[in-house]
C-alpha positions as CSV (number, residue, x, y, z in Angstrom):
1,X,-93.7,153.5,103.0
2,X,-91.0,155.4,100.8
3,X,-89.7,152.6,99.2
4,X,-92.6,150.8,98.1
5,X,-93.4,154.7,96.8
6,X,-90.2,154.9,95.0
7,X,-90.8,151.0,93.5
8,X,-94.5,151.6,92.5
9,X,-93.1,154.6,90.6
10,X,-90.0,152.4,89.1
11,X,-92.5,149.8,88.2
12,X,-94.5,152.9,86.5
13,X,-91.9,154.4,84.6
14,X,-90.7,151.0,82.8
15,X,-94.0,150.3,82.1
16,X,-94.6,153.4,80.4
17,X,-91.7,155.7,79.2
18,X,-88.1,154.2,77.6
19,X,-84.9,156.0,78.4
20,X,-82.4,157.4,75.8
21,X,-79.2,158.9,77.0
22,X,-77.0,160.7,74.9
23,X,-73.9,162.4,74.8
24,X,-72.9,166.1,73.9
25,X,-69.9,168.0,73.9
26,X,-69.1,170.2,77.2
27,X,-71.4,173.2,77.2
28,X,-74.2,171.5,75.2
29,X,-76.0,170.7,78.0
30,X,-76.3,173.9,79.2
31,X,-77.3,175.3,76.1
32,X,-79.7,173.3,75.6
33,X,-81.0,173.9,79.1
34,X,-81.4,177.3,78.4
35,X,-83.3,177.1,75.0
36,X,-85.7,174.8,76.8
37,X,-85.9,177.4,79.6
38,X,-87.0,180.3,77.4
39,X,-89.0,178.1,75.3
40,X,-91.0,177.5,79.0
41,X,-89.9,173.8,78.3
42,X,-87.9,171.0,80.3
43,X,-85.2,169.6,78.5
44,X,-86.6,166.2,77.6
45,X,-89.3,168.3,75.8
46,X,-87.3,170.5,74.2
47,X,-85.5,167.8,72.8
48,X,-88.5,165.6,71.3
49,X,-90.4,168.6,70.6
50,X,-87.3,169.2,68.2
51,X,-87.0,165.7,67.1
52,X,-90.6,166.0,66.1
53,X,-90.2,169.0,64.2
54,X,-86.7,167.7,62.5
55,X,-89.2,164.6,61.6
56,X,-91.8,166.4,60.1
57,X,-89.4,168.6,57.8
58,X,-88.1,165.3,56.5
């Protein structure tokens, strides 16, 4: 039963979310952890809350 869990929720994700990976110099990471921490925030909305607000300045 856990697999087919695990591949209905694979099968969920690609349908509906892409992934982006990126790379940051040692200690980024954390920082960044942080900020999204005291902003109440995980990091993947941290990070396209600020691509959002970098957008809109544009």
């Amino acid at each position: 039963m856990l697999d087919s869990r695990k591949k209905a929720n694979k099968k969920w994700l690609a349908k509906n979310y892409e992934s982006i990976t990126i790379r940051v110099p040692k200690g980024t990471k954390e920082q960044i952890k942080t900020w999204a921490e005291m902003a109440g925030l995980s990091m993947a909305a941290y990070i396209q809350e600020a691509c959002k607000e970098k957008a809109e300045k544009s």
